[in-house]
Jmol script that loads the backbone (N, CA, C; Angstrom):
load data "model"
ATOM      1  N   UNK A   1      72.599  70.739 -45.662  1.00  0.00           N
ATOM      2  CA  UNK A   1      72.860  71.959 -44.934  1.00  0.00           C
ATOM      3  C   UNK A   1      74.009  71.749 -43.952  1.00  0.00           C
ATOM      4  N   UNK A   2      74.052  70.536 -43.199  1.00  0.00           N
ATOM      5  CA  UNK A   2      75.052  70.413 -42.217  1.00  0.00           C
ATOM      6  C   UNK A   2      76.398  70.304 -42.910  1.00  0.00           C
ATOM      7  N   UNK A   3      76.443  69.509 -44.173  1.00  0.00           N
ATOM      8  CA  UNK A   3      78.263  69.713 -44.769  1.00  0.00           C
ATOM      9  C   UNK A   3      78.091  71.222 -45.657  1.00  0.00           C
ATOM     10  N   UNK A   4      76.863  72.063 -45.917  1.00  0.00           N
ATOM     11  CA  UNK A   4      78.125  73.306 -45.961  1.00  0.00           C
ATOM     12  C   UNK A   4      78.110  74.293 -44.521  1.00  0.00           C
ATOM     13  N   UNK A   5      77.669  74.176 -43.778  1.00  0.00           N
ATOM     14  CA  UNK A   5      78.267  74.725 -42.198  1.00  0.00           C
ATOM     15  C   UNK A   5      78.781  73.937 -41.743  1.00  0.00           C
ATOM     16  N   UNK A   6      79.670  72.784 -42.415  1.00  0.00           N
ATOM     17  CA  UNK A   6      80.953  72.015 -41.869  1.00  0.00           C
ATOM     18  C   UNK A   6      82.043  72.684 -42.696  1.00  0.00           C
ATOM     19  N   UNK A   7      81.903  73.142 -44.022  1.00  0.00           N
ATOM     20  CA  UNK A   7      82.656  73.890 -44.983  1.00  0.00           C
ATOM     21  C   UNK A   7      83.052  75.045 -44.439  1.00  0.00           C
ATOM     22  N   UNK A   8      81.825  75.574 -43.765  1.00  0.00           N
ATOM     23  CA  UNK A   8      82.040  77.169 -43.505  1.00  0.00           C
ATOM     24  C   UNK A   8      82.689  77.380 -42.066  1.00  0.00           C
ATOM     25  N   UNK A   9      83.403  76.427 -41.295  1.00  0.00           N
ATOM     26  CA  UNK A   9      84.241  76.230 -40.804  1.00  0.00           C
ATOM     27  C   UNK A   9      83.301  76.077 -39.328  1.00  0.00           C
ATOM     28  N   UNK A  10      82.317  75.851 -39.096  1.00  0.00           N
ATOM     29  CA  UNK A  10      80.691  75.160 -38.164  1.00  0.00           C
ATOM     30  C   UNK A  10      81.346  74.054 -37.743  1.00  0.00           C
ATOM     31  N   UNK A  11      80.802  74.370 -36.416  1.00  0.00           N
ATOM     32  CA  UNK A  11      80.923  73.039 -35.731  1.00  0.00           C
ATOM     33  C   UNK A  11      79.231  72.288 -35.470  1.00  0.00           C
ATOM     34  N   UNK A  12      78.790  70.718 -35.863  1.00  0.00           N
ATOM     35  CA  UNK A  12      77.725  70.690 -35.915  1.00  0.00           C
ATOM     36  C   UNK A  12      77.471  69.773 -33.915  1.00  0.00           C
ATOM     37  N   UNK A  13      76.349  70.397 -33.375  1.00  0.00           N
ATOM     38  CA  UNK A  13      76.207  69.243 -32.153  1.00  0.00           C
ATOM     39  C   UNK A  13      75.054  69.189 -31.957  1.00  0.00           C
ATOM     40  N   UNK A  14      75.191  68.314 -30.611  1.00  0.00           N
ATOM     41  CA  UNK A  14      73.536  67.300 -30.387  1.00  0.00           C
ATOM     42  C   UNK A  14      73.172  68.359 -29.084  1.00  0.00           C
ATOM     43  N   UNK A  15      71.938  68.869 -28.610  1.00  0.00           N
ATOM     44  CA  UNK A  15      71.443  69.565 -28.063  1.00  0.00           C
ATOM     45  C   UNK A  15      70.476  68.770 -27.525  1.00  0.00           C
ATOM     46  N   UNK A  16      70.247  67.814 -26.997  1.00  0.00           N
ATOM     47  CA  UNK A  16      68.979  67.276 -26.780  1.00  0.00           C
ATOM     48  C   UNK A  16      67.858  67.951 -25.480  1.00  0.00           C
ATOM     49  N   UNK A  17      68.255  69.161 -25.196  1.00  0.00           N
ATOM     50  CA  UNK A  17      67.505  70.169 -24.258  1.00  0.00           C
ATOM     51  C   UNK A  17      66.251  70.539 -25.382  1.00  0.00           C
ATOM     52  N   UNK A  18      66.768  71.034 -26.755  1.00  0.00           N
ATOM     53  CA  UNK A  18      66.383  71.963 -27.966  1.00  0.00           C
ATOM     54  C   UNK A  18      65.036  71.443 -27.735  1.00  0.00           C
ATOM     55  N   UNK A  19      64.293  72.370 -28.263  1.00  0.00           N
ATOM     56  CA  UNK A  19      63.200  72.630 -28.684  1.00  0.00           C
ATOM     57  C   UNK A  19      63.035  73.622 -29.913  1.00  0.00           C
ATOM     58  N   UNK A  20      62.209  72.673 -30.878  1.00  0.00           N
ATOM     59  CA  UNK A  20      61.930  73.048 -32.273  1.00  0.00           C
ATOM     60  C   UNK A  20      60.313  73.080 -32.212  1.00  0.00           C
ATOM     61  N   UNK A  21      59.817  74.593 -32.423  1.00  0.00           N
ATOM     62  CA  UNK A  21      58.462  74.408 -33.250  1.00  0.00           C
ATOM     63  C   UNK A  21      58.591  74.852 -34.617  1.00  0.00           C
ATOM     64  N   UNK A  22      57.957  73.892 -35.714  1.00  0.00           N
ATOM     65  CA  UNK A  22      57.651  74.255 -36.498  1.00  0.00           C
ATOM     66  C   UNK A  22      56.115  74.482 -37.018  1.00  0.00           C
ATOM     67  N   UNK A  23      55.811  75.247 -37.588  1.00  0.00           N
ATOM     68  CA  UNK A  23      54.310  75.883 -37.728  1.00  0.00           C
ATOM     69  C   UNK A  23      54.337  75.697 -39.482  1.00  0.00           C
ATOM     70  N   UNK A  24      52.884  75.112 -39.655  1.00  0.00           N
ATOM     71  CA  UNK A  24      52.897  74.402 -40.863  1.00  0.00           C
ATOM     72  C   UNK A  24      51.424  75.076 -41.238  1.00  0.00           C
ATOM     73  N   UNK A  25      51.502  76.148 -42.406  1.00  0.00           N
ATOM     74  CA  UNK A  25      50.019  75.856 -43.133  1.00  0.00           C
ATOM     75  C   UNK A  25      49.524  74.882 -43.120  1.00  0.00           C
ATOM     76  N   UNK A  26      48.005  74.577 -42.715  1.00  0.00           N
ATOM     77  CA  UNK A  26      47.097  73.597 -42.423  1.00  0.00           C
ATOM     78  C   UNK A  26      46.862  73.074 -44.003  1.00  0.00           C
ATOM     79  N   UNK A  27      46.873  73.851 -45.358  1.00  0.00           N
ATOM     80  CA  UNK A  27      46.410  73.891 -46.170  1.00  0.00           C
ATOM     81  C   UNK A  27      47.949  72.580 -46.768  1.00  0.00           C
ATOM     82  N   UNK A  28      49.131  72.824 -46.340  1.00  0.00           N
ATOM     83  CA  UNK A  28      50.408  71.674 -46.702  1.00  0.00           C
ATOM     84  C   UNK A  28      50.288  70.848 -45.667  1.00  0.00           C
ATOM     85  N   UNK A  29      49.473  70.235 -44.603  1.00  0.00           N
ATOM     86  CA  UNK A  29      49.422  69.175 -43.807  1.00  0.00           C
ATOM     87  C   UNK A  29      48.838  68.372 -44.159  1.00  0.00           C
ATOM     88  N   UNK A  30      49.426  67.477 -45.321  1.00  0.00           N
ATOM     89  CA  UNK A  30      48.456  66.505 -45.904  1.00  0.00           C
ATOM     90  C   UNK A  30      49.508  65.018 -45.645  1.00  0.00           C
ATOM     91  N   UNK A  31      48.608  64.409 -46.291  1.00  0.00           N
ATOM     92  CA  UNK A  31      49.427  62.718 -45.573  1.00  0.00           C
ATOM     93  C   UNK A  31      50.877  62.768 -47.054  1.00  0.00           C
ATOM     94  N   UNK A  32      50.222  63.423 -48.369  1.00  0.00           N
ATOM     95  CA  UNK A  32      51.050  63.131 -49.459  1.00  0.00           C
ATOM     96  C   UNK A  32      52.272  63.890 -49.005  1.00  0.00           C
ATOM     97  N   UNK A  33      52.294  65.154 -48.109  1.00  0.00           N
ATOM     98  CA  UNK A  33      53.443  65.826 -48.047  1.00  0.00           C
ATOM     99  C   UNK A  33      54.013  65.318 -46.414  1.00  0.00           C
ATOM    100  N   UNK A  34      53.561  64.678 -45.846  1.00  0.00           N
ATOM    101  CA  UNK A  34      54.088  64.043 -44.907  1.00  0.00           C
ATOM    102  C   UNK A  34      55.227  62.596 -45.290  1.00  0.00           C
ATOM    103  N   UNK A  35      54.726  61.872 -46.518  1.00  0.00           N
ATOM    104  CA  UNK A  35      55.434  60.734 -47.003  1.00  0.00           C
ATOM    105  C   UNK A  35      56.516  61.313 -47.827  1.00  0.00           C
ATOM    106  N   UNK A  36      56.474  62.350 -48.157  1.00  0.00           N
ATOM    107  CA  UNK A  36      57.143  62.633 -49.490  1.00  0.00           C
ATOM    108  C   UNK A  36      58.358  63.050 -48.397  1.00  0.00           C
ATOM    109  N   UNK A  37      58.134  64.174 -46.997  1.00  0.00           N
ATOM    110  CA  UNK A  37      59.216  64.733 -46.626  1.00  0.00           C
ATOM    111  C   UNK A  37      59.812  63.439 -45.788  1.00  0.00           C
ATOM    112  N   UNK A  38      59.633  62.027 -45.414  1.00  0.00           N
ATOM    113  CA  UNK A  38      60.004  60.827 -44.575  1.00  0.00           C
ATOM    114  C   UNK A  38      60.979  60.531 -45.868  1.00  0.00           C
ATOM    115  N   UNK A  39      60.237  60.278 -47.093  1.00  0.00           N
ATOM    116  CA  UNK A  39      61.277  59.539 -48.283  1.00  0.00           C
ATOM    117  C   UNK A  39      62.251  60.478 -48.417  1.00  0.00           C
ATOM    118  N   UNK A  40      62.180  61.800 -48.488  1.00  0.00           N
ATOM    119  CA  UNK A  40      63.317  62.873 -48.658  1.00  0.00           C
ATOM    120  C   UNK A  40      64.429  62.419 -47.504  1.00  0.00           C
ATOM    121  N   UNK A  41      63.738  62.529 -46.316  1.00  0.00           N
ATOM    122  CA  UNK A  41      64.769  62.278 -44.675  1.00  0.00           C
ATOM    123  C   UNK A  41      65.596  60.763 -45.367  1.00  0.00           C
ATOM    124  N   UNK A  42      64.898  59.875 -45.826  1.00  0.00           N
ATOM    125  CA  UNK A  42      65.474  58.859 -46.350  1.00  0.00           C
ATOM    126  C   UNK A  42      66.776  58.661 -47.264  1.00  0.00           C
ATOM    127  N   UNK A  43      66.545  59.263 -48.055  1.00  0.00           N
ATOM    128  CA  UNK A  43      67.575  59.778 -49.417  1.00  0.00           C
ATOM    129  C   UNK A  43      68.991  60.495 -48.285  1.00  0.00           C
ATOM    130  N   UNK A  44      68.186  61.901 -47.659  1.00  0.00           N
ATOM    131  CA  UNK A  44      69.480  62.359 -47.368  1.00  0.00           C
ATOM    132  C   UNK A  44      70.143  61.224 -45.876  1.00  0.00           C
ATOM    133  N   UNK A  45      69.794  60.493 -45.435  1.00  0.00           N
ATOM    134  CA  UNK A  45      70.467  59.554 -44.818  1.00  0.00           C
ATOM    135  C   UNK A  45      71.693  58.871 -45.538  1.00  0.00           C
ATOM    136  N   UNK A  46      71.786  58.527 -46.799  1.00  0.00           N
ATOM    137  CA  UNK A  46      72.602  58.118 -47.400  1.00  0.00           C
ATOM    138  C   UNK A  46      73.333  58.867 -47.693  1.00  0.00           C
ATOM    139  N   UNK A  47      73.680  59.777 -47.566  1.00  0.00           N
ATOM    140  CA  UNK A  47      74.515  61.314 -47.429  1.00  0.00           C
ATOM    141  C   UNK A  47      75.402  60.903 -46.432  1.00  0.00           C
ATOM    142  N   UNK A  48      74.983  60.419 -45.670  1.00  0.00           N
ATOM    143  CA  UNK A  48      75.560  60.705 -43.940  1.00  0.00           C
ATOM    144  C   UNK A  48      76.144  59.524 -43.598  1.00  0.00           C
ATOM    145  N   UNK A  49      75.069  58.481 -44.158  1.00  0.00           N
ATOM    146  CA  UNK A  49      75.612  57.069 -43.689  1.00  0.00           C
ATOM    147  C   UNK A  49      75.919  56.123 -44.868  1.00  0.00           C
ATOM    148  N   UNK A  50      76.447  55.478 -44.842  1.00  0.00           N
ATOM    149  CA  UNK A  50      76.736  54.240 -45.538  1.00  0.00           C
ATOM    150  C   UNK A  50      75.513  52.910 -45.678  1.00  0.00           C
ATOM    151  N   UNK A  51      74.832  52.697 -46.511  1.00  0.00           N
ATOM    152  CA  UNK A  51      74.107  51.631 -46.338  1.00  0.00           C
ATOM    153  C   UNK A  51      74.593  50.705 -47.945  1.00  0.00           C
ATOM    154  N   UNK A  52      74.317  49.172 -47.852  1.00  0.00           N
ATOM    155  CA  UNK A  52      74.069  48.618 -48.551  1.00  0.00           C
ATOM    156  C   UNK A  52      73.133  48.079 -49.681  1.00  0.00           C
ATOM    157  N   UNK A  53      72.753  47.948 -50.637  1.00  0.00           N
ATOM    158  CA  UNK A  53      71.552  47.552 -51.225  1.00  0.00           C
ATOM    159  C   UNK A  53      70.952  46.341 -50.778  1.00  0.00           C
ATOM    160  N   UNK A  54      71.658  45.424 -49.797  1.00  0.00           N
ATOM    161  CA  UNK A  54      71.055  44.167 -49.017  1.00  0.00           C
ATOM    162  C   UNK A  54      70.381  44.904 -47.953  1.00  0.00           C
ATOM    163  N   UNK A  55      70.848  45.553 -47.089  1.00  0.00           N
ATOM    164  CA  UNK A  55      70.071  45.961 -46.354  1.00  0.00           C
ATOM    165  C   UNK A  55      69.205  47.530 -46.251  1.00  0.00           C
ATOM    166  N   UNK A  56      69.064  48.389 -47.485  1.00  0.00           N
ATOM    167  CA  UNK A  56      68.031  49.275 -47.900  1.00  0.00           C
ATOM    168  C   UNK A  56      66.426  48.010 -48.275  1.00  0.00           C
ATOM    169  N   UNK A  57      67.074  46.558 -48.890  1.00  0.00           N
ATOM    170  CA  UNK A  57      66.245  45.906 -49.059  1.00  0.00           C
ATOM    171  C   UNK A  57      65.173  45.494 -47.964  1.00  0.00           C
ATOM    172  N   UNK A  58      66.358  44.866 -46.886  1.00  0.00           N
ATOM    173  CA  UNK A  58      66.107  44.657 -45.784  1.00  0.00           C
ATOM    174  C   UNK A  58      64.587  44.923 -45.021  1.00  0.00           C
ATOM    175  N   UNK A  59      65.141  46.544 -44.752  1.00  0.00           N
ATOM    176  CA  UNK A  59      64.551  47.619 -44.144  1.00  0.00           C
ATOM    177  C   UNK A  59      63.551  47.535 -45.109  1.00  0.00           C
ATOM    178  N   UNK A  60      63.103  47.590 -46.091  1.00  0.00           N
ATOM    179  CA  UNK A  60      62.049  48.154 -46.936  1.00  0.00           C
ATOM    180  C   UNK A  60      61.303  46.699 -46.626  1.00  0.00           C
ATOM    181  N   UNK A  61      61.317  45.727 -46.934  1.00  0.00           N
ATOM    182  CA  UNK A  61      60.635  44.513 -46.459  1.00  0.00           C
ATOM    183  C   UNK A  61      60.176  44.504 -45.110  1.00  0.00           C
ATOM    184  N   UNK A  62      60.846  44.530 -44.295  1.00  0.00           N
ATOM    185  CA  UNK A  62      60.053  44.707 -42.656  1.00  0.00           C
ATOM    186  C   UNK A  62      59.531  46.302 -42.516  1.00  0.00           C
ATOM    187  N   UNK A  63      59.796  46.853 -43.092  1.00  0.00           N
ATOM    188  CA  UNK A  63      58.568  48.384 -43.412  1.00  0.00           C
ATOM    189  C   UNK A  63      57.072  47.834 -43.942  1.00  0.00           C
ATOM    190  N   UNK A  64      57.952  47.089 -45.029  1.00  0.00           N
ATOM    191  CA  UNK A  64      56.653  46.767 -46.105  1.00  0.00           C
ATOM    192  C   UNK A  64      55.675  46.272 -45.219  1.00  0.00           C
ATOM    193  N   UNK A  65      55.747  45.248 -44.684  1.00  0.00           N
ATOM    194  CA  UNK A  65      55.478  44.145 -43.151  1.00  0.00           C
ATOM    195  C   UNK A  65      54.244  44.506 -42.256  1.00  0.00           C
ATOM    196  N   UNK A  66      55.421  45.539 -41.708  1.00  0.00           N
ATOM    197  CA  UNK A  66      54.673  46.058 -40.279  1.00  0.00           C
ATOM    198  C   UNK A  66      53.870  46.954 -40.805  1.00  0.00           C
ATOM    199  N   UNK A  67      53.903  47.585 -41.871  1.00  0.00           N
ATOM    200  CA  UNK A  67      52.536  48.543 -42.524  1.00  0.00           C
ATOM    201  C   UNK A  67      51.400  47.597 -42.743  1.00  0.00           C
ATOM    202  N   UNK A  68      51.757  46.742 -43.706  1.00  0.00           N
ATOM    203  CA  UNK A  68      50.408  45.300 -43.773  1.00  0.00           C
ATOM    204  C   UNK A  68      49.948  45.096 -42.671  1.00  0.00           C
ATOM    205  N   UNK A  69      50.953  44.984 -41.608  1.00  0.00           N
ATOM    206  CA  UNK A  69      50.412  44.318 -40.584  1.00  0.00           C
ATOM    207  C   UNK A  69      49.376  45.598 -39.919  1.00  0.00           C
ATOM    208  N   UNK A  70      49.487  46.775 -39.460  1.00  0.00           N
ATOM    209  CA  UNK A  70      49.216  47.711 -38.515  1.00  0.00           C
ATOM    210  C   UNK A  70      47.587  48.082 -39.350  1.00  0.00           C
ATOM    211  N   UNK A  71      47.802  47.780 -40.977  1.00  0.00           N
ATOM    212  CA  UNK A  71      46.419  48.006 -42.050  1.00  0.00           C
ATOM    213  C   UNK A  71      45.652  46.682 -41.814  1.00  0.00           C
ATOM    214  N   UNK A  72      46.230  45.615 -41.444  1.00  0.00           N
ATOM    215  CA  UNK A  72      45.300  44.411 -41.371  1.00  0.00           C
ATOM    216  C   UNK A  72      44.242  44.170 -39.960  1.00  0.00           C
ATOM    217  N   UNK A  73      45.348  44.809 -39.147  1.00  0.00           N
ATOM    218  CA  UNK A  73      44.957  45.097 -37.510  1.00  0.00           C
ATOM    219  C   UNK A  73      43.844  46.335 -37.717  1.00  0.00           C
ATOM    220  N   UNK A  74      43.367  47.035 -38.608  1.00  0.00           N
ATOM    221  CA  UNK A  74      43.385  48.366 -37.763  1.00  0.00           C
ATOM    222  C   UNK A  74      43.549  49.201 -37.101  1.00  0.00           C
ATOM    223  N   UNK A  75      45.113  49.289 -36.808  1.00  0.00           N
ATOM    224  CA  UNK A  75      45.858  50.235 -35.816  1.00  0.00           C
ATOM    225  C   UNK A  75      45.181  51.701 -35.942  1.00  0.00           C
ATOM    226  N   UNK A  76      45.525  51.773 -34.826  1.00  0.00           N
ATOM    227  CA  UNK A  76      44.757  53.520 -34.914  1.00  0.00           C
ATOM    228  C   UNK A  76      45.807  54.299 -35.348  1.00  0.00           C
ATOM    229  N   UNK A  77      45.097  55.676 -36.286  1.00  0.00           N
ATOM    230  CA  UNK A  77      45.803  56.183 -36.668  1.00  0.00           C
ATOM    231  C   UNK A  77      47.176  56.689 -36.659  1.00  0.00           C
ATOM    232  N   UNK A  78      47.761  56.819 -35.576  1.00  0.00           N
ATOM    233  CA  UNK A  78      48.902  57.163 -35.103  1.00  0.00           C
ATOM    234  C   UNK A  78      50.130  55.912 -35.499  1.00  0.00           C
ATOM    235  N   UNK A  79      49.650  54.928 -34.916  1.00  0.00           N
ATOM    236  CA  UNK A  79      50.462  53.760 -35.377  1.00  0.00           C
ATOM    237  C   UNK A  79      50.503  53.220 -37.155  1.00  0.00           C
ATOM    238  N   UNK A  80      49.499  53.723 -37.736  1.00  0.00           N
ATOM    239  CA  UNK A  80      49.509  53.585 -39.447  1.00  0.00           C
ATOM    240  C   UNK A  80      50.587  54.768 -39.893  1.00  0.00           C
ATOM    241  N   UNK A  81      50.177  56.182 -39.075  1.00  0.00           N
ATOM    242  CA  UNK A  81      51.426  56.886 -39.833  1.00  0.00           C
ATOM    243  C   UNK A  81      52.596  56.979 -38.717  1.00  0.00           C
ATOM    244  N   UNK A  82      52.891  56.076 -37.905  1.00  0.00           N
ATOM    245  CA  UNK A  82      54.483  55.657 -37.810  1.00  0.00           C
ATOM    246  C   UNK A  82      54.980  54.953 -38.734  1.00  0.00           C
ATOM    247  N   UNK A  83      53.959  53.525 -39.257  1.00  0.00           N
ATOM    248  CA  UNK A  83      54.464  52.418 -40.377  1.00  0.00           C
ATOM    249  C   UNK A  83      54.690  53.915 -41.125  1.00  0.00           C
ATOM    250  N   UNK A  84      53.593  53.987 -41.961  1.00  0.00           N
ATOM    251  CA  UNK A  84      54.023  55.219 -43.217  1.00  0.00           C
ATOM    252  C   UNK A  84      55.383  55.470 -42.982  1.00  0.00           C
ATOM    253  N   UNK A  85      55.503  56.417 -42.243  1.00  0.00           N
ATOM    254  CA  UNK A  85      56.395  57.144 -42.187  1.00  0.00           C
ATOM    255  C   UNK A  85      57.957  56.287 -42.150  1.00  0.00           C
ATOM    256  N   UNK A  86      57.720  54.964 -41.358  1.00  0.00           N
ATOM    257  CA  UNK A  86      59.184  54.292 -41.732  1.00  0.00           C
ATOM    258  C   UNK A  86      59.214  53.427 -43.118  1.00  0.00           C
ATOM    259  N   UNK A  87      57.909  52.993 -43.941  1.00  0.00           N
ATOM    260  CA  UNK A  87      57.966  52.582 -45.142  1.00  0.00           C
ATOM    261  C   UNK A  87      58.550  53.150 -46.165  1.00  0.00           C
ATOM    262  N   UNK A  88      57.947  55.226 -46.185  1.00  0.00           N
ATOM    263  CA  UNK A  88      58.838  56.274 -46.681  1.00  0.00           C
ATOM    264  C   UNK A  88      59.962  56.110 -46.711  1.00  0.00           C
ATOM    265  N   UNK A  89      60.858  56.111 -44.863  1.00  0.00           N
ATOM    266  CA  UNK A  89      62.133  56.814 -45.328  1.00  0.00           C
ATOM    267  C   UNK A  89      62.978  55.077 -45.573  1.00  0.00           C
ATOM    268  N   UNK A  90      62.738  53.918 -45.439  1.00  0.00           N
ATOM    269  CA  UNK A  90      63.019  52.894 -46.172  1.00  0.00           C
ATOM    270  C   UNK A  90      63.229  52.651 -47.788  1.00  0.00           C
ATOM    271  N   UNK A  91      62.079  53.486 -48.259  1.00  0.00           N
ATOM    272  CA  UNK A  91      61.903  53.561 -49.706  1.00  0.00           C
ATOM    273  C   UNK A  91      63.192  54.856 -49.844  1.00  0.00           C
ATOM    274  N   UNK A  92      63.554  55.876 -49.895  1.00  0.00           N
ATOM    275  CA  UNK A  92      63.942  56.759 -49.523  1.00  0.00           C
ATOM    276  C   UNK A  92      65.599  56.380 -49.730  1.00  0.00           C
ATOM    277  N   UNK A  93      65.810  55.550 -48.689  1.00  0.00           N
ATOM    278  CA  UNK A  93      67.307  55.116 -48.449  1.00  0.00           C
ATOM    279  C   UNK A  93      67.346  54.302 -49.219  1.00  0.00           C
ATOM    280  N   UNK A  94      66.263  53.181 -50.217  1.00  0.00           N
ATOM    281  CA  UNK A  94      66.762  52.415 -51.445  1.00  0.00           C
ATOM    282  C   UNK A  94      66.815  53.583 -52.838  1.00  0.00           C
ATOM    283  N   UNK A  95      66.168  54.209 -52.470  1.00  0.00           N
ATOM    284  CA  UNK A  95      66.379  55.793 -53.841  1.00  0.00           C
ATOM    285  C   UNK A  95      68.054  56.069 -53.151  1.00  0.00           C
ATOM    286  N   UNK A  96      68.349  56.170 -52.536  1.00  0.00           N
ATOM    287  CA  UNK A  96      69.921  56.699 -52.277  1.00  0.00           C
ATOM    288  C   UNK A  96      70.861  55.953 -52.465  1.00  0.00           C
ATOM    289  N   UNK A  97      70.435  54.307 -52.019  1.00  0.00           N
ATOM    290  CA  UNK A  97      71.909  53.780 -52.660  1.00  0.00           C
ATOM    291  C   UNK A  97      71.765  53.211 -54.339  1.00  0.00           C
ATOM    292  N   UNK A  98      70.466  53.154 -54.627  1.00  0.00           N
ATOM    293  CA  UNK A  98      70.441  53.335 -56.485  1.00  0.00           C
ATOM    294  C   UNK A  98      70.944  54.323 -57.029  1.00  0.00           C
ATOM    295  N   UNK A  99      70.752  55.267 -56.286  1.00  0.00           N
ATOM    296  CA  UNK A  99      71.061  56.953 -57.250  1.00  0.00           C
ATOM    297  C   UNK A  99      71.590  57.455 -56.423  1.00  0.00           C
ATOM    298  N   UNK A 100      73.015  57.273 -55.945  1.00  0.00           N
ATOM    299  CA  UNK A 100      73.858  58.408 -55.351  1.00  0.00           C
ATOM    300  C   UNK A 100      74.249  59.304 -55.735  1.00  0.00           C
ATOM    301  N   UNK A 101      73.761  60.581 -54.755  1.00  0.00           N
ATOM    302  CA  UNK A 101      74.524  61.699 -55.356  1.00  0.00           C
ATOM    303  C   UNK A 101      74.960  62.283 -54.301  1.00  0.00           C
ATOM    304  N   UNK A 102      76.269  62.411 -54.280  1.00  0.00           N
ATOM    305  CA  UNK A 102      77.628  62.757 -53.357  1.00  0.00           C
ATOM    306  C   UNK A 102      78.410  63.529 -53.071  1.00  0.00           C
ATOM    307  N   UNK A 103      77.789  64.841 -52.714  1.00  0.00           N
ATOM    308  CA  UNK A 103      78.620  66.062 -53.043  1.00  0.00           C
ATOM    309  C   UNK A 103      80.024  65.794 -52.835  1.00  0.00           C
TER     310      UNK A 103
END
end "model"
wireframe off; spacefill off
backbone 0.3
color backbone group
């Protein structure tokens, strides 16, 4: 979305005042659509940034890690879906530099 309102002659900036609610059917608040939209955020990172396949590896190994670790601990919930959520968009950014697609 941000390179075609860079097309459409948009200027994009950082607002860090902003406030975003988003309101989510309870019935799509599930953990499967929570991982799926982290691996998506993942993919389109490689859009934006440049990464390597050494270090998509990287990242996905110390994801892999600290998830084992936070499941071996019993971290309370909150801290299992932070791991999740950075294991996702790790996995995510190795789907992007295997399969680039580059508008």
């Amino acid at each position: 979305m941000s390179q075609r309102l860079r097309r459409g002659g948009f200027r994009i900036g950082y607002a860090p005042e902003a406030l975003v609610l988003h309101e989510v059917d309870p019935e799509r608040a599930s953990r499967e659509r929570f991982i799926r939209i982290a691996r998506e955020r993942g993919y389109c990172r490689t859009i934006h940034e440049r990464h390597s396949k050494r270090e998509a590896l990287a990242a996905l190994a110390v994801a892999r890690t600290r998830l084992f670790v936070a499941r071996a601990l019993n971290a309370p919930i909150e801290r299992l879906a932070r791991e999740e959520r950075r294991f996702a968009v790790a996995r995510g950014i190795l789907d992007g530099v295997r399969n680039p697609r580059r508008p």
